[in-house]
N, C-alpha and C positions, 0 to 999 in steps of 0.2 A: 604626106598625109595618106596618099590612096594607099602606100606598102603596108602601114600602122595597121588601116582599115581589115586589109588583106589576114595580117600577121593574124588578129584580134577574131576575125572568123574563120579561119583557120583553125586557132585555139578551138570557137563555141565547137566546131565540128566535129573537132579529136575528141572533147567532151561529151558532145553526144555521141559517139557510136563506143566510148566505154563500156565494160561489164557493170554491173552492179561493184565487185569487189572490186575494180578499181576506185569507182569515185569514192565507196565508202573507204578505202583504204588510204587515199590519198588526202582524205577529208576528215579521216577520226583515226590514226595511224593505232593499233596495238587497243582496241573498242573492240566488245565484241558486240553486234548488233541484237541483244538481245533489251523487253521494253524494260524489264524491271531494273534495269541498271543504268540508265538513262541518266535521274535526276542524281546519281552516284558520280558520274562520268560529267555530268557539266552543269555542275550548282548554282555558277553563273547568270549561265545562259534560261537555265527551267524556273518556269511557274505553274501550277495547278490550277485548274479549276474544277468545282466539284457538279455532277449530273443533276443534280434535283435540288430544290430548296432544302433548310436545314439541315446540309451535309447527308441528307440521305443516301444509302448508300444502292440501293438496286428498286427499281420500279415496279408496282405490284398490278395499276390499275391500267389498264388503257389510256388515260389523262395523262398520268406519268410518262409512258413509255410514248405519247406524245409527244411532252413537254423533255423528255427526255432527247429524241431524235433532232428535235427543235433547234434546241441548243447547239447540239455537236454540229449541225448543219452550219448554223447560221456562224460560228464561233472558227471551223473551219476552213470556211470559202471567204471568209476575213485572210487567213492565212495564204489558201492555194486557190484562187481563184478562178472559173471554170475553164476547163482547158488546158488546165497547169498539170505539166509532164510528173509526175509523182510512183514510185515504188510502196508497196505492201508488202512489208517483210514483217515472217512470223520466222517459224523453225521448229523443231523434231528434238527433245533430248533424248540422247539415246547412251546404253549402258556398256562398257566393255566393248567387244567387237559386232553389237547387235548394228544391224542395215536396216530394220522399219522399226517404227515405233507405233502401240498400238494405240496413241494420242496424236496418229499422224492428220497435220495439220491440210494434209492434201487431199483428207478423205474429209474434212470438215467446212471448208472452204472451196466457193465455184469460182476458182482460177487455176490458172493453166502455171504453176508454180515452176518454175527452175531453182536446182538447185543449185547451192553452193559447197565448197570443199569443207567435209567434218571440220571441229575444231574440237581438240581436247581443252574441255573449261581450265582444269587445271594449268598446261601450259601457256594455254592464252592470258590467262590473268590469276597466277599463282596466290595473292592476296586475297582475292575474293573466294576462289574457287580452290580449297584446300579440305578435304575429310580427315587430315591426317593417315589414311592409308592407304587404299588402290588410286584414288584421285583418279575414276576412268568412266568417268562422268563426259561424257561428248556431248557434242551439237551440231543439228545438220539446217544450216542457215536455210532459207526458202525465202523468194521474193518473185514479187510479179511487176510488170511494168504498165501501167496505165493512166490515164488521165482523172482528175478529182472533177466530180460534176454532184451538184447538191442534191441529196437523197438517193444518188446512184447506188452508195455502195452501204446503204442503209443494214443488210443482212451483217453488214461485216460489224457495225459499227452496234449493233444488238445482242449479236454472239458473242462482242466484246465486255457489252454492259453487264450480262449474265452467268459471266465470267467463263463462258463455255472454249474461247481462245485466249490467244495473246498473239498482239499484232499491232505495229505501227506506219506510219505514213511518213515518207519522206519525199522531199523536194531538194534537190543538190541546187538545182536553182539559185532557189529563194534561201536555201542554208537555214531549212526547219521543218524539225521532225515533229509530227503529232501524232502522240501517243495516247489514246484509250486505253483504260483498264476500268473494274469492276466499280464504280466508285465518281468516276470523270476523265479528266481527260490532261496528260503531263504534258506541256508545250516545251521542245528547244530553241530558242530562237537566237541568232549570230547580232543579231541587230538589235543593239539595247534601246533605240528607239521605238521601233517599232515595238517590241517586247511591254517597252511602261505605255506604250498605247492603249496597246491590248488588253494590261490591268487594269488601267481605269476604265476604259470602256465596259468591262466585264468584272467589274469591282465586286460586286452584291456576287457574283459566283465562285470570289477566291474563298480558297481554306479560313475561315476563322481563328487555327492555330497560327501561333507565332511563327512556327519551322514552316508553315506552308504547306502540309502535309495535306 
């Protein structure tokens, strides 16, 4: 029992002091971690919820942007509860052999971002990412590492509602990503129980579409 013990934290420890691209890579193999391709990559596991009553889609009044923050708080720290080890990754597309982009995501954002190695969209995922000609279309991954605490990272999660970034939350943990975009917010979650919890708790805020959209 004590070796098992040993072996098993051993494991947690090699797991923490990975890079970002290891766990993501060891965990979604040939993914690229970008949000819009999320609910693409695991149909499964995603479900939507939308920011405002009536599928409305961006916050105009003070009350909204309330009722907006509200939500994503209260709907999140369901997910990653305070203290819970979690990454913000966004990223940089970038054209040909260009090295900044001038939607760089590090000049938008107050985190201290590390990057990650380009990827050519095309070669990473030749199905999705095809113009039919230069295909030289890149991506320069960014992620930060910190902890979820509720309203901490309220900027990020406003910038996102206003569509002014793109950026997700992951926990390798807990094996679920939450994704904000302009609209609500795309949950992945590994745990189909936990997952139909989640819906019914927060029924009145799923998609009214059949697709879940």
């Amino acid at each position: 029992i004590l070796s098992y013990i040993k072996l098993m934290m051993n494991k947690q420890k090699l797991k923490m002091t990975q890079t970002f691209e290891q766990l993501w890579n060891n965990s979604f193999p040939k993914k690229i971690p970008i949000p819009h391709l999320l609910p693409h990559y695991f149909p499964e596991q995603w479900f939507r919820i939308h920011s405002l009553p009536d599928s409305k889609r961006y916050a105009e009044t003070k009350e909204e942007y309330e009722l907006l923050l509200k939500r994503h708080n209260q709907i999140i720290t369901d997910c990653f509860h305070p203290q819970t080890s979690i990454f913000i990754v966004t990223g940089n597309y970038l054209y040909g052999n260009e090295n900044d982009s001038k939607y760089d995501m590090r000049k938008t954002l107050p985190y201290s971002f590390i990057t990650s190695p380009i990827l050519n969209l095309h070669k990473s995922d030749p199905i999705i990412f095809d113009d039919g000609e230069d295909n030289d279309l890149n991506y320069l991954p960014l992620h930060f590492k910190t902890t979820w605490e509720p309203n901490f990272h309220d900027d990020l999660l406003l910038k996102i509602a206003n569509d002014e970034v793109k950026a997700f939350l992951i926990s390798f943990e807990k094996k679920i990503i939450v994704s904000p975009y302009d609209g609500g917010i795309d949950f992945i979650i590994q745990d189909e129980s936990f997952k139909q919890q989640l819906k019914e708790k927060y029924s009145t805020w799923l998609s009214p579409r059949e697709d879940g959209f």
